[in-house]
C-alpha positions in Angstrom: -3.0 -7.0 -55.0 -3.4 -4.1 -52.7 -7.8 -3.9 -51.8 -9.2 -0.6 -50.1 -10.2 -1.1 -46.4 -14.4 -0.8 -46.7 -13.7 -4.0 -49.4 -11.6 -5.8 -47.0 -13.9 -5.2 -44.5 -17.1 -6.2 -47.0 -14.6 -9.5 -47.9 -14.1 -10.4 -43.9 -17.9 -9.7 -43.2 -19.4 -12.3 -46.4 -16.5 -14.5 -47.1 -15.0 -15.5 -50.2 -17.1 -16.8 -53.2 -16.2 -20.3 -54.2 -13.6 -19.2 -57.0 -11.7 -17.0 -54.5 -11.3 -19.9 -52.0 -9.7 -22.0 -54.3 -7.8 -19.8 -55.4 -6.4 -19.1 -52.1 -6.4 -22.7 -51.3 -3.8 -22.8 -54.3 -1.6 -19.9 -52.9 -1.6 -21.9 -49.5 -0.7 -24.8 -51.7 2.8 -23.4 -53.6 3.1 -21.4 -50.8 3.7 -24.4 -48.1 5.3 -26.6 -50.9 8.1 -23.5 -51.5 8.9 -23.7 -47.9 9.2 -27.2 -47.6 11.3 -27.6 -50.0 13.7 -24.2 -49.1 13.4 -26.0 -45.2 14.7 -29.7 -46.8 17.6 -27.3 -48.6 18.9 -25.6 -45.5 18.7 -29.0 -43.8 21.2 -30.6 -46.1 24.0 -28.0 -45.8 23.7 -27.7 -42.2 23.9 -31.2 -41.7 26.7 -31.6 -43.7 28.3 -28.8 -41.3 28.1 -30.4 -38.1 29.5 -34.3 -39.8 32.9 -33.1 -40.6 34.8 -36.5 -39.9 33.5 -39.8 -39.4 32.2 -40.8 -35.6 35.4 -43.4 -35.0 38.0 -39.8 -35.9 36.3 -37.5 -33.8 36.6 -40.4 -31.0 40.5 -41.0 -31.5 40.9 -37.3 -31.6 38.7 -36.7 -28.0 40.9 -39.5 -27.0 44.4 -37.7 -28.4 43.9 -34.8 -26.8 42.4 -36.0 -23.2 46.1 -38.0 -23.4 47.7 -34.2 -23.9 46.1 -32.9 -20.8 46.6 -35.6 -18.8 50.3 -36.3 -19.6 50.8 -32.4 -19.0 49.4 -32.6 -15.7 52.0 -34.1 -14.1 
């Protein structure tokens, strides 16, 4: 809802009237649960990014390729 400027000003000068609070109280509500649940989403599939292979194969292949570049050091 778009409100002229004199009522927003009359709004931010006497507050809101006890129906209008909760109702914005209820906004605030869905409002914060929507981006909790959107921020638990993107969590997920991120995480699941960055664990591509199990700890003990990403070890063995640090180790594999530290033996490359020391063996071709020589």
């Amino acid at each position: 809802m778009v409100y002229t400027l004199s009522y927003q000003m009359y709004k931010y000068e006497n507050g809101l009237g006890a129906a209008e609070q909760r109702a914005a109280d209820v906004r605030a509500g869905e409002a914060a649960a929507a981006l909790r649940d959107l921020r638990l989403c993107l969590g997920r599939g991120f995480r699941l990014g960055r664990r591509g292979r199990p700890a003990r194969e990403a070890a063995d292949t640090v180790t594999a390729s530290a033996a490359r570049v020391l063996s071709g050091v020589r």
